[in-house]
N, C-alpha and C positions, 0 to 999 in steps of 0.2 A: 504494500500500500504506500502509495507516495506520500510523502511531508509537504502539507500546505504551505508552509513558514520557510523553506528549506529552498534559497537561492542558487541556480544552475551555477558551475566555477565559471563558466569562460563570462557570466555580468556580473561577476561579484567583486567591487574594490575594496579593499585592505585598507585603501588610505581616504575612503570617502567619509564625512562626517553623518550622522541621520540628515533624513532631509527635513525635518521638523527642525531643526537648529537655527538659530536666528542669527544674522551679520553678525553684530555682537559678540555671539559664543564662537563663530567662525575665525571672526578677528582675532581673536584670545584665543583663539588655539593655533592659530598662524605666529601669534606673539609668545606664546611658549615655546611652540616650537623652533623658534628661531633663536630665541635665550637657551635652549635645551644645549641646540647644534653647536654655539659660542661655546658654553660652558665646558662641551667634548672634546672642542677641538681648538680652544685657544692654547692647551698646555702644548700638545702636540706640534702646532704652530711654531710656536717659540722655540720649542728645544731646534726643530726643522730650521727655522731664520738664525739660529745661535751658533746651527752647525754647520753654516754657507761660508763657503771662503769670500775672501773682501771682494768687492765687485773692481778692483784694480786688477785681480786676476785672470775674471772675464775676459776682460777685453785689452789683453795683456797683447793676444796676436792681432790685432786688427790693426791697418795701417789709413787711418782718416787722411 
């Protein structure tokens, strides 16, 4: 017996909010999400920018 409730996989998003959600709650969760991503990956960042040689090395070979 089929499930009434029970969404086919190839229309089901993973990353959709309900559609009863108002701009609002849309927004704030756009705004979490975006403070979430900073908070992951600013440490990451940094070690990444800390661990880059000076940018005189770049372009150590190019003759302008």
């Amino acid at each position: 017996m089929a499930q009434p409730n029970v969404v086919p996989e190839e229309d089901y998003d993973y990353e959709a909010l309900p559609p009863n959600f108002s701009l609002l709650q849309n927004m704030a969760a756009g705004a979490f999400a975006g403070i979430a991503e900073h908070c992951a990956m600013y440490p990451i960042d940094a070690v990444k920018v800390s661990r880059a040689p000076p940018l005189s090395t770049w372009y150590r070979d190019f003759d302008l």
